[in-house]
C-alpha positions as CSV (number, residue, x, y, z in Angstrom):
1,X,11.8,-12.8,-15.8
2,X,9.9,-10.1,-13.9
3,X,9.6,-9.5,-10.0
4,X,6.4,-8.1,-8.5
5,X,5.8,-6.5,-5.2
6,X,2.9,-6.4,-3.7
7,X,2.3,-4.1,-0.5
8,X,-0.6,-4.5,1.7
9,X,-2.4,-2.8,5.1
10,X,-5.0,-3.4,6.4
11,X,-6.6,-2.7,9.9
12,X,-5.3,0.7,10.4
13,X,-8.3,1.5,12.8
14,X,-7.2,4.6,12.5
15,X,-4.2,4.5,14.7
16,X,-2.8,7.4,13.2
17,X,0.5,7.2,15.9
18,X,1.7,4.6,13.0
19,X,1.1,6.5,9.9
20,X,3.7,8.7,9.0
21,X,6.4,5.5,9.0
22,X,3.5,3.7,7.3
23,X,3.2,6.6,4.3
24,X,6.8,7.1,4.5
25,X,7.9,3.4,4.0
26,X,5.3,2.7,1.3
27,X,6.8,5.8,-0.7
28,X,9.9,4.3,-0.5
29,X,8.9,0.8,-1.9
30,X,7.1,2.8,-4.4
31,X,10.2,4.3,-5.6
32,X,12.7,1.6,-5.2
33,X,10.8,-1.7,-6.7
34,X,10.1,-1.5,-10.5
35,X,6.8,-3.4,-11.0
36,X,4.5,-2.8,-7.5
37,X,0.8,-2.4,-6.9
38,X,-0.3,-1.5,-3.0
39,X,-3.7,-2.3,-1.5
40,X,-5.4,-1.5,1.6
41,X,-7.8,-4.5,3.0
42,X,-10.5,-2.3,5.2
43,X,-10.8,-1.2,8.4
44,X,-8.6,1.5,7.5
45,X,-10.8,4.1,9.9
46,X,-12.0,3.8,13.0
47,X,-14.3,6.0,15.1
48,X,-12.4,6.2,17.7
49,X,-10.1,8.9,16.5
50,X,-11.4,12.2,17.0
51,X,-10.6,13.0,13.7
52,X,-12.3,10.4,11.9
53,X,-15.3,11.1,14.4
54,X,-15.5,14.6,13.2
55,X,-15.0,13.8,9.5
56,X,-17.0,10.7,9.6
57,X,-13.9,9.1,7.9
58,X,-12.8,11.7,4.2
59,X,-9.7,12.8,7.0
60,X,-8.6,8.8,6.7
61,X,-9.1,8.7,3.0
62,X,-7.4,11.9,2.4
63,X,-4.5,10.7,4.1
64,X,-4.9,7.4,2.0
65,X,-5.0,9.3,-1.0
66,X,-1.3,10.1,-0.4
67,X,-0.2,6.7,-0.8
68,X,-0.7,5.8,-3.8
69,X,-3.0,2.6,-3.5
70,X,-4.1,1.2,-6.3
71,X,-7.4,-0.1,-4.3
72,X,-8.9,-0.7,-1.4
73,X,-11.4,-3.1,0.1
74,X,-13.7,-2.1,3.1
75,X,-13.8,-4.0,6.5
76,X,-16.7,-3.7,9.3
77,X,-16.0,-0.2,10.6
78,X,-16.8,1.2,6.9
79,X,-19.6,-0.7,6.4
80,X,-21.2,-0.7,9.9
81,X,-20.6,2.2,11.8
82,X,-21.1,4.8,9.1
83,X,-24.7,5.5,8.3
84,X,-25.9,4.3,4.4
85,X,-25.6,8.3,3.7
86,X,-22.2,8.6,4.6
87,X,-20.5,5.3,3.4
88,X,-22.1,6.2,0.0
89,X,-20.5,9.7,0.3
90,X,-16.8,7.8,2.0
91,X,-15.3,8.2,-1.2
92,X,-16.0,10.7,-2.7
93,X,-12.6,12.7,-3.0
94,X,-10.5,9.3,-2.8
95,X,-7.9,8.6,-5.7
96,X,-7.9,4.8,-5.4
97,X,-10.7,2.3,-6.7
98,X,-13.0,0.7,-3.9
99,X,-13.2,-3.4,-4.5
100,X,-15.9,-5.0,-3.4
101,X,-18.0,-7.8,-4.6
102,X,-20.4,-9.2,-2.1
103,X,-21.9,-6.1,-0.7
104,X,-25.1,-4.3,-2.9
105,X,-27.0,-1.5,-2.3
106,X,-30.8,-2.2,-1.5
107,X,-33.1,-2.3,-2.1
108,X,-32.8,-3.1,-6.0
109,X,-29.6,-5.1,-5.0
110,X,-27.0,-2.9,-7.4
111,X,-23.5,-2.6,-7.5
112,X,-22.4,0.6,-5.0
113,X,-21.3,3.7,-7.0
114,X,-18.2,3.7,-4.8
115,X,-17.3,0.3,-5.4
116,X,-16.5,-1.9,-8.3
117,X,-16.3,-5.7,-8.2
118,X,-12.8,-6.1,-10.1
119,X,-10.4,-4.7,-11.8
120,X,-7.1,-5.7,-13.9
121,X,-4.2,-4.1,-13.3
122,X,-1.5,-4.9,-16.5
123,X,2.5,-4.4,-15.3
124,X,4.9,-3.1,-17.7
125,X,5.7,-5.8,-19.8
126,X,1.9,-6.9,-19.7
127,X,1.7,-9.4,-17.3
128,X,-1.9,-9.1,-16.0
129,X,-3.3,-9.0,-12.8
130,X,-6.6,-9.4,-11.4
131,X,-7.8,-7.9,-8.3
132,X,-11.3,-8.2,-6.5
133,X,-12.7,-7.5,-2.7
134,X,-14.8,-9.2,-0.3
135,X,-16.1,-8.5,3.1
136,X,-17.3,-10.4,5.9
137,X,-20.9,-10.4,5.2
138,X,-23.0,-9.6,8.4
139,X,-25.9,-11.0,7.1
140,X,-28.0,-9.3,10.8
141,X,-26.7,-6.3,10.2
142,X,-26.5,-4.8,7.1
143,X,-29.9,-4.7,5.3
144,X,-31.1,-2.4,8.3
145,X,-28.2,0.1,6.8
146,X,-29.1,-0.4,3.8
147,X,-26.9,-3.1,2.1
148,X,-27.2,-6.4,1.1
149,X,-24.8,-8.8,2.1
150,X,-23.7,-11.7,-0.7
151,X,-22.4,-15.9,0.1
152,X,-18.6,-15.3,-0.5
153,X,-19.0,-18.4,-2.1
154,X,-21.4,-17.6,-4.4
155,X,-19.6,-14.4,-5.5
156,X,-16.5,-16.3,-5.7
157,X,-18.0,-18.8,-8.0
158,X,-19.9,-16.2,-10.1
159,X,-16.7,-14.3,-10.5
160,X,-13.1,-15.9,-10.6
161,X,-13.9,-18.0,-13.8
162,X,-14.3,-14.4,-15.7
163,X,-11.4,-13.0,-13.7
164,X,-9.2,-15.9,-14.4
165,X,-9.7,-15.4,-18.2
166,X,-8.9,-12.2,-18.3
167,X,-5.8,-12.2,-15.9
168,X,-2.5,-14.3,-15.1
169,X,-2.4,-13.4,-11.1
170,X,-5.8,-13.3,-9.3
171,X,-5.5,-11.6,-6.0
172,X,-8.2,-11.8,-3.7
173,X,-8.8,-8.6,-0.7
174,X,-10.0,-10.6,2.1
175,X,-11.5,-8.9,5.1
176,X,-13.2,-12.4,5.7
177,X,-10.4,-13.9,8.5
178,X,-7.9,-16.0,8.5
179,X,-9.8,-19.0,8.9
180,X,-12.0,-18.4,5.7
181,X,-8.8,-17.2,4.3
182,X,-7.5,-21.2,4.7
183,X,-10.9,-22.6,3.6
184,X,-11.2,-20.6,0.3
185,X,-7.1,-21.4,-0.9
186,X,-7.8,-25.0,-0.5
187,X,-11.1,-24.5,-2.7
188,X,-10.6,-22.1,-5.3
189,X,-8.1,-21.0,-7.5
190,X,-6.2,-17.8,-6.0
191,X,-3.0,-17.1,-6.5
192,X,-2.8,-14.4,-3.6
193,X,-5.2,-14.1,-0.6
194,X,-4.3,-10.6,1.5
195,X,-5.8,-11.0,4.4
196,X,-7.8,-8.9,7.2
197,X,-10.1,-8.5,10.1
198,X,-9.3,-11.5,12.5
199,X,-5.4,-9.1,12.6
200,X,-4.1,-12.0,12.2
201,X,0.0,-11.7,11.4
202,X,1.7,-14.0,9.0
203,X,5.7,-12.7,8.8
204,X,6.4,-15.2,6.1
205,X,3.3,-15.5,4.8
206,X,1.3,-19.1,4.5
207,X,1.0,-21.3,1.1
208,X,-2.0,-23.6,0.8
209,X,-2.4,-25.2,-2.7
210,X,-0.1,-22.8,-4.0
211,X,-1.6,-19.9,-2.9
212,X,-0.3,-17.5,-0.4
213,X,-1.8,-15.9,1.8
214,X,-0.8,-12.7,4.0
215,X,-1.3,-10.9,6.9
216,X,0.2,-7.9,8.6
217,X,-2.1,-7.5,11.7
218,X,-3.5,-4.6,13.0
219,X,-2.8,-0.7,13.8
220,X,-0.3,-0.6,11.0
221,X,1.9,-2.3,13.2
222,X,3.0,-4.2,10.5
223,X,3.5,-3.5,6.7
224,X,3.4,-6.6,3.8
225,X,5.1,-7.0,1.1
226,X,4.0,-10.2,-1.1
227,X,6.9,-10.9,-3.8
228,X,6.0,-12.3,-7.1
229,X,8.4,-13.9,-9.3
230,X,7.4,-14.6,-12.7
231,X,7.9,-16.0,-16.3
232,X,5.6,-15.8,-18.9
233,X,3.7,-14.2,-17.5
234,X,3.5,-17.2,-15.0
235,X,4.5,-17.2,-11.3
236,X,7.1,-19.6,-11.1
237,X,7.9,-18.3,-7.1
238,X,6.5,-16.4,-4.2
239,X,7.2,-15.5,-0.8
240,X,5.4,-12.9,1.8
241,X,6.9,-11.1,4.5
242,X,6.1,-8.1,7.0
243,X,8.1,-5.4,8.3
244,X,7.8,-4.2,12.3
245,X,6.9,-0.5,11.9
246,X,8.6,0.0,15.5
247,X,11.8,-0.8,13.5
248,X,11.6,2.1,11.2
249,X,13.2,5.3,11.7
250,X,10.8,8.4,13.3
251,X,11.5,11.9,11.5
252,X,11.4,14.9,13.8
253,X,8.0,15.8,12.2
254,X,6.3,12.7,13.1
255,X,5.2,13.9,16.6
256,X,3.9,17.0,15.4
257,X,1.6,15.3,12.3
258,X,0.5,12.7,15.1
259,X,-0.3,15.5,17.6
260,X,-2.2,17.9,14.5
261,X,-4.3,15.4,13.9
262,X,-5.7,14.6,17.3
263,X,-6.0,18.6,17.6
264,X,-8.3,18.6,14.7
265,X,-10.3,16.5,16.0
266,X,-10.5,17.5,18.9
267,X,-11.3,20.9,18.4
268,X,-13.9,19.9,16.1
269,X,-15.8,18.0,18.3
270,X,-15.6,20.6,21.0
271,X,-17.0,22.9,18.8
272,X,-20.2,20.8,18.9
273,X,-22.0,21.5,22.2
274,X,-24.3,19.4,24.1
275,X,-24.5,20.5,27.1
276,X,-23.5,22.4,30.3
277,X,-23.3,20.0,33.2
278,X,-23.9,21.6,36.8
279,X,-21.6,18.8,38.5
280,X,-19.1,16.2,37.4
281,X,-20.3,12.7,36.2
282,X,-18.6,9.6,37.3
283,X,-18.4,6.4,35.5
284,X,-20.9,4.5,37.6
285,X,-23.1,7.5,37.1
286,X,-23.0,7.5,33.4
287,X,-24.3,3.7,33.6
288,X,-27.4,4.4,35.0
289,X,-27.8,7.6,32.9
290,X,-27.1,5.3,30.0
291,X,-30.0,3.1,31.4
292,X,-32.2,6.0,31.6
293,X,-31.7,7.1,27.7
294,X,-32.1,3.4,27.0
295,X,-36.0,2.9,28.4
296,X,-36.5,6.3,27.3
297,X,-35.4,6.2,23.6
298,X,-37.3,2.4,23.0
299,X,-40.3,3.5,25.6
300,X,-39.7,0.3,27.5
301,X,-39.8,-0.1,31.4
302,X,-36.5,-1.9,32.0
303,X,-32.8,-1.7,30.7
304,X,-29.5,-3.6,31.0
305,X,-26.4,-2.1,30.5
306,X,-22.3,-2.9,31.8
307,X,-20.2,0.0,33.8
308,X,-17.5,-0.8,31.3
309,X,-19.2,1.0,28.7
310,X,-18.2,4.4,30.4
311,X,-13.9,5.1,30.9
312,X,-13.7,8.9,31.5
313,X,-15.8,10.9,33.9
314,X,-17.6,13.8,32.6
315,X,-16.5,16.8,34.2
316,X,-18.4,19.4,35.5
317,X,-18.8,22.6,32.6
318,X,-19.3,22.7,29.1
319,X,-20.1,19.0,27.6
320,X,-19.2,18.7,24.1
321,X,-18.9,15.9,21.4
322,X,-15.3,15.3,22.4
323,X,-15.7,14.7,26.4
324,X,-18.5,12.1,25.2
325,X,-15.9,10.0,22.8
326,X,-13.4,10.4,25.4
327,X,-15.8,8.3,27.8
328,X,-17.7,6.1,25.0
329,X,-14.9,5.5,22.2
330,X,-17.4,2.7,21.4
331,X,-19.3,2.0,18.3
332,X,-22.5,0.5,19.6
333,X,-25.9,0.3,19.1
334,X,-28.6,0.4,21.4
335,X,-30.6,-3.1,21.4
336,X,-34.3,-3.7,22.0
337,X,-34.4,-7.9,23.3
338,X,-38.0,-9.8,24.1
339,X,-37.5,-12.3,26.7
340,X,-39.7,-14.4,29.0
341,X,-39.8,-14.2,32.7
342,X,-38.2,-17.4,32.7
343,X,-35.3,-16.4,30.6
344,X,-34.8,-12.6,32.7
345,X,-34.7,-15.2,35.6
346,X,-32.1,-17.3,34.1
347,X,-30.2,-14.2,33.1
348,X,-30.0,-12.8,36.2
349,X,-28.7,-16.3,37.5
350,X,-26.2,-15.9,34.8
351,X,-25.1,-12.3,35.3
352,X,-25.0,-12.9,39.3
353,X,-22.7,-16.0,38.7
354,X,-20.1,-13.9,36.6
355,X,-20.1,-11.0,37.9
356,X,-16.5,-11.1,40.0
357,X,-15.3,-12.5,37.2
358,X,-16.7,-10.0,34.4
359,X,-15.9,-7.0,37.0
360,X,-12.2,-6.8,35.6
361,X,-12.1,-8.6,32.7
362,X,-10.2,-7.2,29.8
363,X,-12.1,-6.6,26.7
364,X,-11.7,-7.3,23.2
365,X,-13.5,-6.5,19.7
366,X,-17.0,-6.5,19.3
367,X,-16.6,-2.9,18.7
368,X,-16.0,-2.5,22.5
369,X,-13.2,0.0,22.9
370,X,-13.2,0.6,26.9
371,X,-10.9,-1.6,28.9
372,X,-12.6,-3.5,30.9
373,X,-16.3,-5.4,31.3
374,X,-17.5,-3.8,34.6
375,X,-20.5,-4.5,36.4
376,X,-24.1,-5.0,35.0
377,X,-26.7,-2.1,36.1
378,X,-30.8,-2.8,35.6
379,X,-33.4,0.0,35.8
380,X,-36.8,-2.0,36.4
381,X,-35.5,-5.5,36.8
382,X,-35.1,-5.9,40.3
383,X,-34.4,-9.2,42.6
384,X,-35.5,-9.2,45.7
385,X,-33.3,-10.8,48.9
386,X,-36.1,-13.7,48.7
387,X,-34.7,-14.6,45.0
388,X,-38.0,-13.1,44.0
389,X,-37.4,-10.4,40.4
390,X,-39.7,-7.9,39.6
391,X,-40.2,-6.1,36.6
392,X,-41.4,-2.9,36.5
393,X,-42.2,-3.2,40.0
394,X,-43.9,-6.4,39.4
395,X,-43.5,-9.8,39.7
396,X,-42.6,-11.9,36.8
397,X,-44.7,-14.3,35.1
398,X,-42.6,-17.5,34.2
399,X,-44.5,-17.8,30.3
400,X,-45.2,-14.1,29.7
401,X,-42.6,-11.4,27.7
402,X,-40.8,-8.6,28.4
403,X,-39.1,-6.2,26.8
404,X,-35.5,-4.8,28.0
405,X,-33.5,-2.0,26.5
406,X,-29.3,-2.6,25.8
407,X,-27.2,-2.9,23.7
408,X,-26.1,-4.7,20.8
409,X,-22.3,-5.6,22.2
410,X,-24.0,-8.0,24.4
411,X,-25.3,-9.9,21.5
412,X,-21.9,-10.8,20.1
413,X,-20.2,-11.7,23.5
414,X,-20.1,-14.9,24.6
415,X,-21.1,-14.3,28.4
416,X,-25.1,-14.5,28.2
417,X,-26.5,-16.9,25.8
418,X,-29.7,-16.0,26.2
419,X,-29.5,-12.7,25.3
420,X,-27.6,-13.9,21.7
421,X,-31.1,-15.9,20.7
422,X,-33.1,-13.5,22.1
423,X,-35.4,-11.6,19.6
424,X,-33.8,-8.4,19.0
425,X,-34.3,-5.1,17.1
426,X,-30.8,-3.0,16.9
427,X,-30.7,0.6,16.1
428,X,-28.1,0.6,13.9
429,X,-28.9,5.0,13.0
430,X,-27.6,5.9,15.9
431,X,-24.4,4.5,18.7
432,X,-24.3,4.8,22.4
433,X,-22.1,8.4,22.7
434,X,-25.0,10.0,20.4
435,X,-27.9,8.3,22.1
436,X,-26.3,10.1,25.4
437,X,-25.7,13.1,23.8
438,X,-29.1,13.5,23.2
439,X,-30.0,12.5,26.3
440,X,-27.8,15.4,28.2
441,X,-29.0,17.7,25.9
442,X,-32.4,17.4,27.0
443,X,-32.1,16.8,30.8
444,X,-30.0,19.9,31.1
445,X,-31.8,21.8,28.9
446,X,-35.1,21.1,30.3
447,X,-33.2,21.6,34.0
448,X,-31.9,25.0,33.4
């Protein structure tokens, strides 16, 4: 008979408030179970820190690297929001294996550097155990980074039949969701799913054709811990459950590790100066500076862009890299659409009919990290009191197309339609705190 433990995050988005009980509790599973492997299912950074900001993420793996995982998958916040350069250099100085099977590096389709498909773990009395990752595969967004995304499907049936040969437990990494979790234990033979990216929590854990799957959220709010029981080398019971980190004891150095961290990123991004601004800059203001960079970074007449985008004012003095991530935590692309002058018309019809609703809503994902939607500013779309909208001080023509600078979040919304089908071209080199960076940097540079 042999037990094996099975400890799992994933999520993390760099909420660094949870870490120490995180590190502290997984150190003491570590130490107390006999046979247990750990894994990390991606999203594990998140640029919203300051410190992963400055360190582009190595701060998040260092402190990983103290934890003793035995590997890690990625999610969409190491795959998307670091440029090809710097998720190729990620881990560099990590001490755990990178999974992952369905993501190649283009544009000769290889296997990362960073990144293996599989590996086989072998427990003390040789019970083996097979391990691979797999990310949701934003087919629109990667091969502009530089990376090929791969049918999970596909990969799934191209590797579990050598997998299975060579191990007696297959675990699968899943930052795929909960609901793709649920299709692939019905179709394939998995013996554990650990599950990520819809933070989806599953305190017991969920069996479907034998296979469990598990989930502990999102922020390290939760830890897992998937128990194996087997003989022979063959699991003969399983269960899953997840521990509330709010019900683990806080050392007296916790505060201080918390509060270091936020200092060193902070202080790194103020050392990076952008700008010295002559007055403070409200919210609203921001917007329609925002709408400015926009026209002027895609040369286009017109932009589009929400007052939510913008949470901190800019105050007056020194601007540095840390005021702007303060006020755009976001990682979001700017967003070149082509519509017709019947679909701006339309869109304006739709933006006008939500707008007290969209004013306060509460915003989720998408890699929006504000609070609230706000109000939709245009530079160069105007409607007149008569219902009458120019562009570019022009009237539209119903069949003719017009460019319009924004941003990709509105693209994966579901509040305007029109601008999901649109024809788009995202700039996925560059988010919406850097684009305005460089914008500041030249108005007030050019100004003084």
């Amino acid at each position: 008979m042999e037990t094996i433990h099975i400890l799992h995050t994933n999520d993390i988005h760099s909420h660094l408030e949870n870490w120490p009980r995180v590190s502290r509790f997984l150190h003491e599973k570590q130490r107390s179970y006999s046979e247990v492997v750990t894994f990390d299912i991606g999203d594990a950074i998140d640029r919203l820190h300051p410190l992963t900001d400055a360190s582009m993420g190595w701060a998040n793996i260092e402190l990983m690297n103290n934890c003793h995982y035995d590997g890690v998958t990625i999610g969409n916040n190491e795959g998307l929001v670091l440029s090809h350069e710097a998720l190729n250099h990620l881990y560099d100085k990590a001490n755990f294996d990178v999974l992952l099977a369905n993501l190649k590096e283009l544009p000769n389709d290889s296997q990362p550097k960073w990144a293996q498909e599989y590996k086989i773990l072998t427990t003390g009395i040789g019970t083996k155990i097979g391990v691979l990752g797999l990310t949701a595969p934003y087919e629109l967004t990667y091969p502009p980074l530089g990376w090929q995304p791969h049918d999970v499907d596909d990969t799934l049936d191209r590797l579990l039949p050598i997998i299975r040969e060579k191990s007696d437990v297959i675990v699968l990494l899943s930052h795929l969701g909960l609901p793709t979790d649920e299709r692939l234990a019905k179709k394939y033979d998995i013996d554990v799913i650990l599950g990520a990216h819809t933070h989806h929590l599953l305190p017991h854990g969920k069996v479907i054709n034998q296979t469990i799957l598990a989930g502990a959220g999102r922020y390290g709010e939760n830890i897992g811990d998937v128990t194996l029981t087997m003989e022979d080398h063959k699991i003969i019971d399983q269960a899953a459950r997840t521990t509330p980190v709010y019900e683990l004891p806080e050392s007296v150095d916790d505060f201080n590790l918390i509060k270091g961290w936020l200092n060193a990123g902070r202080h790194e991004l103020e050392s990076q100066h952008v700008a010295v601004l002559p007055r403070t800059i409200g919210t609203d203001e921001q917007a329609y500076d925002a709408l400015r960079a926009l026209k002027r970074f895609y040369q286009v007449p017109a932009a589009l862009v929400s007052t939510g985008m913008f949470v901190e004012d800019l105050p007056e003095g020194e601007l540095s890299r840390y005021e702007l991530l303060e006020s755009m935590p976001h990682a979001i692309n700017p967003m070149l659409i082509t519509l017709t002058g019947t679909q701006i018309k339309n869109l304006m019809i739709s933006i006008e009919k939500q707008t007290a609703e969209l004013a306060n809503f509460p915003m989720k994902g998408s890699g929006f990290r504000g609070k609230v939607f706000g109000y939709m500013r245009f530079d160069g779309i105007d409607r007149q009191q008569d219902g009458q909208i120019l562009y570019h001080g022009e009237n539209l023509i119903m069949d003719q197309s017009y460019q319009i600078a924004t941003l990709d979040h509105y693209k994966w919304i579901p509040f305007f339609p029109i601008i999901a089908d649109a024809p788009s071209e995202i700039a996925l080199n560059i988010i919406l705190r850097e684009l305005m960076a460089d914008y500041y940097t030249d108005k007030y540079n050019k100004d003084n």
